[in-house]
C-alpha positions as CSV (number, residue, x, y, z in Angstrom):
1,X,49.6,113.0,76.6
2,X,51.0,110.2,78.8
3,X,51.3,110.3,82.7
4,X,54.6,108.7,84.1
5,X,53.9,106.9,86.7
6,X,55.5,109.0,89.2
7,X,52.9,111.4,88.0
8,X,50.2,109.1,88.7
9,X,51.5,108.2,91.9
10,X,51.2,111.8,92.9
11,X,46.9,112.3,92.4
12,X,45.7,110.9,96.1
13,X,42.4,109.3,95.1
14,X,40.3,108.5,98.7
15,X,37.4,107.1,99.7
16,X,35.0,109.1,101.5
17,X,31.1,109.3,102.9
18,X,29.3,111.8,102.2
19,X,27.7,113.6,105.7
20,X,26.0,116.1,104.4
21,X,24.4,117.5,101.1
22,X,23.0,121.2,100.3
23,X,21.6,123.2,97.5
24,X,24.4,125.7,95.9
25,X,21.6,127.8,94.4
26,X,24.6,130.2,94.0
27,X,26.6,127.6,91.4
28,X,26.5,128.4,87.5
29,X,25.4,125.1,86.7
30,X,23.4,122.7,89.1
31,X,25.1,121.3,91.8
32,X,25.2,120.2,95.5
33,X,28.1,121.5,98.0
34,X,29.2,118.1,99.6
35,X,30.7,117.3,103.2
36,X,32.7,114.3,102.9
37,X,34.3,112.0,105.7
38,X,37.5,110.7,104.3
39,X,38.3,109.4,107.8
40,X,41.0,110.1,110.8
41,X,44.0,111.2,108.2
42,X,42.9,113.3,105.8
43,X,39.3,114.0,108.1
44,X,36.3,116.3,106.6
45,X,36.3,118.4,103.2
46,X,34.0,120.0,101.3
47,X,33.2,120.3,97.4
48,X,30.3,121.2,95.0
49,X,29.3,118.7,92.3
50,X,27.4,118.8,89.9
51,X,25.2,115.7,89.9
52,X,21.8,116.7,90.2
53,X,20.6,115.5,87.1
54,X,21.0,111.7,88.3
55,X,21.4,112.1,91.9
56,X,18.8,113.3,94.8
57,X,20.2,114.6,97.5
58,X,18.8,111.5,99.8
59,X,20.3,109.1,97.4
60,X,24.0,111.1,98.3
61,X,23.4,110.8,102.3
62,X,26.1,107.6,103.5
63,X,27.2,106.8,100.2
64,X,30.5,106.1,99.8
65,X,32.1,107.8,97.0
66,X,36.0,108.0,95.5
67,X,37.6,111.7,95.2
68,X,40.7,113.6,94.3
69,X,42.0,115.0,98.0
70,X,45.3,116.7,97.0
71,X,44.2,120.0,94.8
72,X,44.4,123.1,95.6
73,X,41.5,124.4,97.6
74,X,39.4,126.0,94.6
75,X,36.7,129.3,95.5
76,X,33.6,128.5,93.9
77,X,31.3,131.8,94.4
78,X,31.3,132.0,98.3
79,X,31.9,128.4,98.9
80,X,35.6,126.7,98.9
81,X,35.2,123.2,97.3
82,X,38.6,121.5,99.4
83,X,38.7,118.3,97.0
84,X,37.4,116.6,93.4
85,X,34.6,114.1,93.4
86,X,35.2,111.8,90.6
87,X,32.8,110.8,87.7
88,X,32.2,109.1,84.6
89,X,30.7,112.6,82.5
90,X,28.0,111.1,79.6
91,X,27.4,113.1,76.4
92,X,24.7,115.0,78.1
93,X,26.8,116.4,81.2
94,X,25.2,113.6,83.6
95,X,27.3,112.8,86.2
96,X,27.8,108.9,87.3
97,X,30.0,109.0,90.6
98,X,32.6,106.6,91.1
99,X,31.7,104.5,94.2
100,X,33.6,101.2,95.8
101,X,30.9,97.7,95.2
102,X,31.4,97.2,99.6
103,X,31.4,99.5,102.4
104,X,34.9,100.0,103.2
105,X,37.2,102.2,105.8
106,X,36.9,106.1,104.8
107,X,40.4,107.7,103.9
108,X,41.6,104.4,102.0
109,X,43.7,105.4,98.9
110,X,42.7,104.0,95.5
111,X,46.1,103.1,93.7
């Protein structure tokens, strides 16, 4: 199915750094609850991912990553994930995040 691109338009993708990374033993599948910077607009949110098969969690610390800010809030267990970490998702559920090639300003909108 086709997007229009008023459709398109509509999914706010944002850069953000990652402050802060936990264990969510609590989570079906491996993953790490995130606290993300996505600057003086849109400001902190959290989310789970599931990235632990390629990721440690001091690889994650001050990485810039891209994310989907304009869901609905979703409860996960105990924890409410507040946005969508994007990912290319290989054949064997490995998780490649989506990161900018420079340092740039948190909160920028990919478009």
């Amino acid at each position: 199915m086709e997007l229009t691109w008023t459709e398109f338009e509509r999914v706010e993708m944002r850069v953000g750094t990652i402050l802060e990374i936990n264990d969510f033993p609590e989570a079906r599948k491996p993953a790490y609850q995130l606290t993300i910077d996505f600057g003086s607009i849109i400001g902190i949110r959290k989310t789970s991912a599931q990235i632990t098969k390629r990721y440690q969690k001091e690889d994650l610390l001050n990485r810039q990553i891209v994310a989907v800010v304009n869901f609905p809030k979703k409860q996960i267990g105990k924890f409410m994930s507040e946005c969508l970490v994007l990912g290319a998702v290989g054949e064997e559920g490995d998780v490649i995040l989506l990161v900018p090639d420079f340092k740039i300003e948190n909160g920028l909108r990919i478009g």
